[in-house]
DONUTOR-331328 format. One record per residue: residue number from 1; residue in three letters; x, y, z of N, C-alpha, C, O in turn. Coordinates in steps of 0.05 Angstrom, whole numbers. Each point is the difference from the previous one (the first is absolute). Layout:
REM residues N
<atom n="NUM" res="ALA" n_px="X" n_py="Y" n_pz="Z" ca_px="X" ca_py="Y" ca_pz="Z" c_px="X" c_py="Y" c_pz="Z" o_px="X" o_py="Y" o_pz="Z"/>
...
This chain:
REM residues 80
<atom n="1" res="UNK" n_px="236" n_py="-982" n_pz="-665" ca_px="7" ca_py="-25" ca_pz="13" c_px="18" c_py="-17" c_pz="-19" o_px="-5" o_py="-6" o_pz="-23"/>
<atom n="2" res="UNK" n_px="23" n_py="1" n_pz="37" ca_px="15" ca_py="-18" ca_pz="-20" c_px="-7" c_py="-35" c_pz="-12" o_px="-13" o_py="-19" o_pz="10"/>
<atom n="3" res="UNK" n_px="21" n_py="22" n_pz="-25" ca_px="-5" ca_py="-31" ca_pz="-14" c_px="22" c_py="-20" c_pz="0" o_px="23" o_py="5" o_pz="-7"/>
<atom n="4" res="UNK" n_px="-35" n_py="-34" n_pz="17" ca_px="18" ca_py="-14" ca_pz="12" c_px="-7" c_py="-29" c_pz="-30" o_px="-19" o_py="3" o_pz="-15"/>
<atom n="5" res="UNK" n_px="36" n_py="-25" n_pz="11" ca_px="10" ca_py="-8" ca_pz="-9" c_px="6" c_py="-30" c_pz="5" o_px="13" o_py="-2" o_pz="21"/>
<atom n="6" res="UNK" n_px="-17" n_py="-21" n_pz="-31" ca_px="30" ca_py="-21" ca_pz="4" c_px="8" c_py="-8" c_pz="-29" o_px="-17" o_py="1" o_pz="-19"/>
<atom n="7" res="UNK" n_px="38" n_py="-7" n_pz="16" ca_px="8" ca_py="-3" ca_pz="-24" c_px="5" c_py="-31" c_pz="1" o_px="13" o_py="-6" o_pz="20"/>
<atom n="8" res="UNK" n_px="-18" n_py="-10" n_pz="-31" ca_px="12" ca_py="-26" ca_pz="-1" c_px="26" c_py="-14" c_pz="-24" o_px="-6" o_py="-2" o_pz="-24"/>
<atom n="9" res="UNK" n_px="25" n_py="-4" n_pz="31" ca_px="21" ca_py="9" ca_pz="-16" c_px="14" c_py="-19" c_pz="-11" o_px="16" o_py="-7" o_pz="17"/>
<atom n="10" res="UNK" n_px="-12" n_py="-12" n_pz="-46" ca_px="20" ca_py="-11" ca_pz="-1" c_px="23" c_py="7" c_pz="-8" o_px="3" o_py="20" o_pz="-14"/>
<atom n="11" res="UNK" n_px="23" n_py="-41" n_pz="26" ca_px="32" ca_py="13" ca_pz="-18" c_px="8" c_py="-26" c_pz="-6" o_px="-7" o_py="-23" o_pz="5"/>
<atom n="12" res="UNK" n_px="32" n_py="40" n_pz="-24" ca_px="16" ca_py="-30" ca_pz="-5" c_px="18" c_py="-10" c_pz="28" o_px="2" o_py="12" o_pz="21"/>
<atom n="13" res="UNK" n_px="7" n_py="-32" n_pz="-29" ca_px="8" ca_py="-17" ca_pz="13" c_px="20" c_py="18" c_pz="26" o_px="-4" o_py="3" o_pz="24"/>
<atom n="14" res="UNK" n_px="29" n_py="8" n_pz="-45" ca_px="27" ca_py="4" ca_pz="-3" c_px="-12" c_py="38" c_pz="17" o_px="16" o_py="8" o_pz="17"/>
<atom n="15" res="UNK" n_px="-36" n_py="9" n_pz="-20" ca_px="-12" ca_py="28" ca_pz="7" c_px="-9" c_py="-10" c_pz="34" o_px="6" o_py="16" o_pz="18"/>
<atom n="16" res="UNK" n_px="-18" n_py="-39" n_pz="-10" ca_px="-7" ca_py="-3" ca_pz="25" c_px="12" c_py="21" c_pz="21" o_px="-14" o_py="18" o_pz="9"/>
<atom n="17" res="UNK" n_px="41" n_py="-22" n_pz="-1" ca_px="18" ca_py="8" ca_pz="14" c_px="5" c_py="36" c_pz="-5" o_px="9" o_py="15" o_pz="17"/>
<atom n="18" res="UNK" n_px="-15" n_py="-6" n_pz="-43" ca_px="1" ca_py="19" ca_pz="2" c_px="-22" c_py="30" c_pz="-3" o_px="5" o_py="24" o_pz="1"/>
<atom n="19" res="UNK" n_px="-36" n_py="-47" n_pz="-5" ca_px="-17" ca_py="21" ca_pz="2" c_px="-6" c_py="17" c_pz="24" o_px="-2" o_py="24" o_pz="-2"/>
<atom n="20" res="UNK" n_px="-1" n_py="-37" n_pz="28" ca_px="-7" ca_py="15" ca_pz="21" c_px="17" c_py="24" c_pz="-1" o_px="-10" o_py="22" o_pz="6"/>
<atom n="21" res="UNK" n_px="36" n_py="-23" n_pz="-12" ca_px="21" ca_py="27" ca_pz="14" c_px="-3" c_py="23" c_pz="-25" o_px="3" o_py="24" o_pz="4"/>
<atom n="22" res="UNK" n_px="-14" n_py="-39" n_pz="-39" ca_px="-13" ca_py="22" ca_pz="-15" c_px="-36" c_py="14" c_pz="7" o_px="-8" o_py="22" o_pz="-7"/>
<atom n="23" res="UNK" n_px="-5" n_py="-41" n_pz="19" ca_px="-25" ca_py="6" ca_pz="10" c_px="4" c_py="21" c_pz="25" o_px="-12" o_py="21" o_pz="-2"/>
<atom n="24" res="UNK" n_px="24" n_py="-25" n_pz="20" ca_px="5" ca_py="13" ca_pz="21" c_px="11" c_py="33" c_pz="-7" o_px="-3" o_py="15" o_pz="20"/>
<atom n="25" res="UNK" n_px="15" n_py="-3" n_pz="-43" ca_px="1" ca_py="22" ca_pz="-2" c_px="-20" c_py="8" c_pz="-28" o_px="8" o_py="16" o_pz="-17"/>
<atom n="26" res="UNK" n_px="-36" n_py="-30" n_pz="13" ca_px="-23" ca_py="18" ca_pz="-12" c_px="-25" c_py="7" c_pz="6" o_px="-20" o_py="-13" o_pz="4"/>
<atom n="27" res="UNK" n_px="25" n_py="35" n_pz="-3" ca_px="-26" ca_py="21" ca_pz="10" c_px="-23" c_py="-20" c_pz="15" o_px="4" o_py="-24" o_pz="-4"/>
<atom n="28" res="UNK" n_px="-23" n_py="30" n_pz="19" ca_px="-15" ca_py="-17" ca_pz="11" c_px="-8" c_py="-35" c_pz="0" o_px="-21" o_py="-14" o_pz="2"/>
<atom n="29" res="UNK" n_px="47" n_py="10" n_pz="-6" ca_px="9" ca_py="-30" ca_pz="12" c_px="2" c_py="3" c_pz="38" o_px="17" o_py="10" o_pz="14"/>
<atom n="30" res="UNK" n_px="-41" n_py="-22" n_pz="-8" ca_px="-3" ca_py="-2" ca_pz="31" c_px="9" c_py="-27" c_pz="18" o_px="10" o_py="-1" o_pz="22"/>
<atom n="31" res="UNK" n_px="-16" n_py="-22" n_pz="-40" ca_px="6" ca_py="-21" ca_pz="5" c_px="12" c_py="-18" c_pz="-17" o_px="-2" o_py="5" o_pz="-24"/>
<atom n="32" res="UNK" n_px="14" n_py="-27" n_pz="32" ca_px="13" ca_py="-18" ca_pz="-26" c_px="6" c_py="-32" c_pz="20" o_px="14" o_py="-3" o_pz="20"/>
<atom n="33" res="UNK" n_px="-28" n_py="-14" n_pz="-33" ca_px="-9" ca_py="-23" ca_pz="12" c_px="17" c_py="-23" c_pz="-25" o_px="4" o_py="9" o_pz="-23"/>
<atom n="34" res="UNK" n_px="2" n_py="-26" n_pz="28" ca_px="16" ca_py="-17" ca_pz="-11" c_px="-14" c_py="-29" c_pz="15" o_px="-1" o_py="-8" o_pz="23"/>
<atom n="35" res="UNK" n_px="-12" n_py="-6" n_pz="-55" ca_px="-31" ca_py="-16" ca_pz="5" c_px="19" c_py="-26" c_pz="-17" o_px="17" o_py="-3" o_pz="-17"/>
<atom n="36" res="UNK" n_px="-38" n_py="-17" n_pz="38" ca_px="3" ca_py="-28" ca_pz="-18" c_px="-25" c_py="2" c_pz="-21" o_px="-15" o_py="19" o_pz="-1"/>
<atom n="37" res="UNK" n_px="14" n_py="-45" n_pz="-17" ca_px="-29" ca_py="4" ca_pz="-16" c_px="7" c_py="7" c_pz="-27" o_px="21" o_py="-2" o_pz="-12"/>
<atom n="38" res="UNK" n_px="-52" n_py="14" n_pz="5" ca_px="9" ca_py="1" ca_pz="-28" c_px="11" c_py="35" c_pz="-15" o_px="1" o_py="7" o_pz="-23"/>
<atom n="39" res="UNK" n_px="5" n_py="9" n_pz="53" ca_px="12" ca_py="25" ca_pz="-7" c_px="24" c_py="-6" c_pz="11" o_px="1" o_py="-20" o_pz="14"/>
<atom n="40" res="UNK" n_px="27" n_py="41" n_pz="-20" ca_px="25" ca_py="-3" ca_pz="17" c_px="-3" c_py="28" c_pz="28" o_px="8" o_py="-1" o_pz="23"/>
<atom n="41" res="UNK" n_px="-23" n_py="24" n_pz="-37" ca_px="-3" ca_py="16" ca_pz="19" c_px="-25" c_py="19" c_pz="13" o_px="-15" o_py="3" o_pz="-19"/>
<atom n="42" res="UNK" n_px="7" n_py="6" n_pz="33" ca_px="-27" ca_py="17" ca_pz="1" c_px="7" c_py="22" c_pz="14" o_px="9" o_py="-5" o_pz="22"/>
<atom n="43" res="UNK" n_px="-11" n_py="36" n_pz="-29" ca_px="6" ca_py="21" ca_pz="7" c_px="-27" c_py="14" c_pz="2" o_px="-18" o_py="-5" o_pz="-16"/>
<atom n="44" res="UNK" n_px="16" n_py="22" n_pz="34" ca_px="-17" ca_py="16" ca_pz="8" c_px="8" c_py="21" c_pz="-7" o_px="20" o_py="8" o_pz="12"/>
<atom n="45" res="UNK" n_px="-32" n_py="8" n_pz="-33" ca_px="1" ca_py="27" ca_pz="-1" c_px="-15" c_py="28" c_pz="0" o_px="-18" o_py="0" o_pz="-17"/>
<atom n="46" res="UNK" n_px="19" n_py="18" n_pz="28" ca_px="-12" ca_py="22" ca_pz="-2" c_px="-3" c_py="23" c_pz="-19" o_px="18" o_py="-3" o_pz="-16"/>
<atom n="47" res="UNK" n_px="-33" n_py="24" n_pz="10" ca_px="6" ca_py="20" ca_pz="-16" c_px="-20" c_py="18" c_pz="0" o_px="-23" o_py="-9" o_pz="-3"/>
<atom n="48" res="UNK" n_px="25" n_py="37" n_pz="6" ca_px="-25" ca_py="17" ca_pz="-11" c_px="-23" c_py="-2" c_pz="-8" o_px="-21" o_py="9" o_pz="11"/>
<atom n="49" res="UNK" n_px="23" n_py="-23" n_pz="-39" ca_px="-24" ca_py="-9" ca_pz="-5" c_px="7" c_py="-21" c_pz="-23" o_px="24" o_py="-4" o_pz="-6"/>
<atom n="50" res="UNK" n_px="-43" n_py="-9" n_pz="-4" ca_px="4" ca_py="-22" ca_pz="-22" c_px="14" c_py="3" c_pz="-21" o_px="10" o_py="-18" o_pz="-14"/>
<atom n="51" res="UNK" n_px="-9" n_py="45" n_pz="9" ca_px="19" ca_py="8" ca_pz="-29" c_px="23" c_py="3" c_pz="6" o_px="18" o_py="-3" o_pz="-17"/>
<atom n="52" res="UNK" n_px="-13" n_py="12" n_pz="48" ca_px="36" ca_py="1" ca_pz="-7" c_px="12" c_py="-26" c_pz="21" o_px="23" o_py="-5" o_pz="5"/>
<atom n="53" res="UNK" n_px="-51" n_py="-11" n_pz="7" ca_px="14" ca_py="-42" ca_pz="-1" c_px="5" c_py="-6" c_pz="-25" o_px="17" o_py="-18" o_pz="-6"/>
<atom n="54" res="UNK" n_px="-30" n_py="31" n_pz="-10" ca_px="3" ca_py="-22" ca_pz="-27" c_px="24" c_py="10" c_pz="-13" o_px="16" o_py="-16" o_pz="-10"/>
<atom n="55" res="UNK" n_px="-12" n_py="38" n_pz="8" ca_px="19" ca_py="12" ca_pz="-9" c_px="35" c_py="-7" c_pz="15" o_px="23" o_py="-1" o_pz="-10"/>
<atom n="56" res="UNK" n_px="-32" n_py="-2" n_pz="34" ca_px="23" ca_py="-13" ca_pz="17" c_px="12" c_py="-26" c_pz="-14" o_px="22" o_py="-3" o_pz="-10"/>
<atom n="57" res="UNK" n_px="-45" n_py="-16" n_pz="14" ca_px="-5" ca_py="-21" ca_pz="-11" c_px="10" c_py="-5" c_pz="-30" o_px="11" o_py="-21" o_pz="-2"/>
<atom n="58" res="UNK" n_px="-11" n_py="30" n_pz="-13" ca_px="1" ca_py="9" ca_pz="-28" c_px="33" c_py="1" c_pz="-7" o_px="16" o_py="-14" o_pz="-10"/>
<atom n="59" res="UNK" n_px="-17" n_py="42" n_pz="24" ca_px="37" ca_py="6" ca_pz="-5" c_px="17" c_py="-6" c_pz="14" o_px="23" o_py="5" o_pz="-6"/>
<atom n="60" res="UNK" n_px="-28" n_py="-14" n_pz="26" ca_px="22" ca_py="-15" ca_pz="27" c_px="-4" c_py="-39" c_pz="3" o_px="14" o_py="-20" o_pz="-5"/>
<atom n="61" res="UNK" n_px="-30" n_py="23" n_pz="13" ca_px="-11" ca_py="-26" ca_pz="4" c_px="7" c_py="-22" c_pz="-18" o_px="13" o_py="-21" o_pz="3"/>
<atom n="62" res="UNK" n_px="-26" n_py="31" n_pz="-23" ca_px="-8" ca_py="-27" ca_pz="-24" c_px="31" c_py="2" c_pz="-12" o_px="11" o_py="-20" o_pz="-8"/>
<atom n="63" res="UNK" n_px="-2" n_py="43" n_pz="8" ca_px="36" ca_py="-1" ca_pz="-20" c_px="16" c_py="-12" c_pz="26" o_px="-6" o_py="-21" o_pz="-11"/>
<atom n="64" res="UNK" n_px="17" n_py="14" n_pz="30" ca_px="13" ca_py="-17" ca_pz="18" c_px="13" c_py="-25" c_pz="-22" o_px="-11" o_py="-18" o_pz="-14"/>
<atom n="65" res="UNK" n_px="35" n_py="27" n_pz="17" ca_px="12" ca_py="-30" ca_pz="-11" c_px="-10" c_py="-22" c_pz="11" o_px="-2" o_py="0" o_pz="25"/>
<atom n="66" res="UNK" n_px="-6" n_py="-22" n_pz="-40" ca_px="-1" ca_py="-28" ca_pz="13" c_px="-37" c_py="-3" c_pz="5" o_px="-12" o_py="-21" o_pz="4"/>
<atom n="67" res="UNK" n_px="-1" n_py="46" n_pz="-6" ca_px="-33" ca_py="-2" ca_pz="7" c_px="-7" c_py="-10" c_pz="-28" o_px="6" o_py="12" o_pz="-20"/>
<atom n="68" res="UNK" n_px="-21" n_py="-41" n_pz="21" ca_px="-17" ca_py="-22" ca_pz="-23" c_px="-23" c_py="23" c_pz="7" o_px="-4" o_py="19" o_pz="-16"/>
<atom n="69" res="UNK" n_px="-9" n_py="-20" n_pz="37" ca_px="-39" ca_py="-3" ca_pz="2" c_px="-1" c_py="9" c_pz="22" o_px="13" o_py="-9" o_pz="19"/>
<atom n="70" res="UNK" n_px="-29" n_py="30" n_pz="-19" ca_px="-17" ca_py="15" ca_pz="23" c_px="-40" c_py="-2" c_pz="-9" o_px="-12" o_py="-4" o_pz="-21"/>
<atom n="71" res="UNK" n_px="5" n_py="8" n_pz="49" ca_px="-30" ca_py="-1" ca_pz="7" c_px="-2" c_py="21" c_pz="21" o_px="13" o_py="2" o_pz="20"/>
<atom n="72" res="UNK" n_px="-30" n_py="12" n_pz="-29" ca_px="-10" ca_py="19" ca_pz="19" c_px="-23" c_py="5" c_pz="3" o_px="-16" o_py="7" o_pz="-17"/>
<atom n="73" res="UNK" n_px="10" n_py="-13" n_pz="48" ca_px="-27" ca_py="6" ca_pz="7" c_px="-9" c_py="23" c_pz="29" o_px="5" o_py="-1" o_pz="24"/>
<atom n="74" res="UNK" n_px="-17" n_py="19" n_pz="-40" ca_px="-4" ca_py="22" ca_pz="20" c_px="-13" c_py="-10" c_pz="27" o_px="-17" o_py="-17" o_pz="2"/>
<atom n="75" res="UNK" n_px="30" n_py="35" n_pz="21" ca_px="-16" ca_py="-6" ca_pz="20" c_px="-19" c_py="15" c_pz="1" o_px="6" o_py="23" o_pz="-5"/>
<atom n="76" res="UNK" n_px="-41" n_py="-30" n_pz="13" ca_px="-28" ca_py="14" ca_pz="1" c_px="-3" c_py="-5" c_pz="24" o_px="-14" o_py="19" o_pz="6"/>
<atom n="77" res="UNK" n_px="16" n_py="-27" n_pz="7" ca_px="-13" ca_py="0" ca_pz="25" c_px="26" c_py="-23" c_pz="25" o_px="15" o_py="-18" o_pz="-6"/>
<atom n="78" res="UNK" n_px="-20" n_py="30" n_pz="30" ca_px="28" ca_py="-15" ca_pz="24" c_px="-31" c_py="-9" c_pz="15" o_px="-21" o_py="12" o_pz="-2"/>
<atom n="79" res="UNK" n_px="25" n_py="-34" n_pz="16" ca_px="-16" ca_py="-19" ca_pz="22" c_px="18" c_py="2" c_pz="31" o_px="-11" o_py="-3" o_pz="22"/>
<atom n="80" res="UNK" n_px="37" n_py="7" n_pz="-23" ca_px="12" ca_py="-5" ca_pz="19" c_px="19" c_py="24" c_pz="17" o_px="12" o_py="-6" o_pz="21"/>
């Protein structure tokens, strides 16, 4: 069963405009939400299992020009 994900994301200022179109071509990036508050973005992501989210996470994700701060919290359980 796969393992699902949201990432909560800050960038700089000047990266806004161009994370979604670098998010949009890595590996189980499903969604990409562009938030007021105290994140700039929240992505939903998927993966096999927890070692190769994190590993996604790790070598794609977190290196993105312009990415300050990510938060990731696994999804355990859907209500809806």
């Amino acid at each position: 069963m796969p393992v699902e994900a949201l990432v909560f994301m800050t960038v700089e200022p000047a990266a806004v405009t161009e994370i979604p179109e670098k998010l949009k071509k890595i590996e189980g990036v499903k969604e990409i939400y562009e938030v007021t508050g105290t994140y700039d973005f929240v992505i939903k992501m998927e993966g096999e299992n927890y070692t190769e989210l994190a590993r996604v996470l790790r070598e794609k994700v977190l290196k993105l020009p312009g990415v300050k701060r990510t938060t990731t919290s696994f999804i355990v359980a859907k209500h809806l």
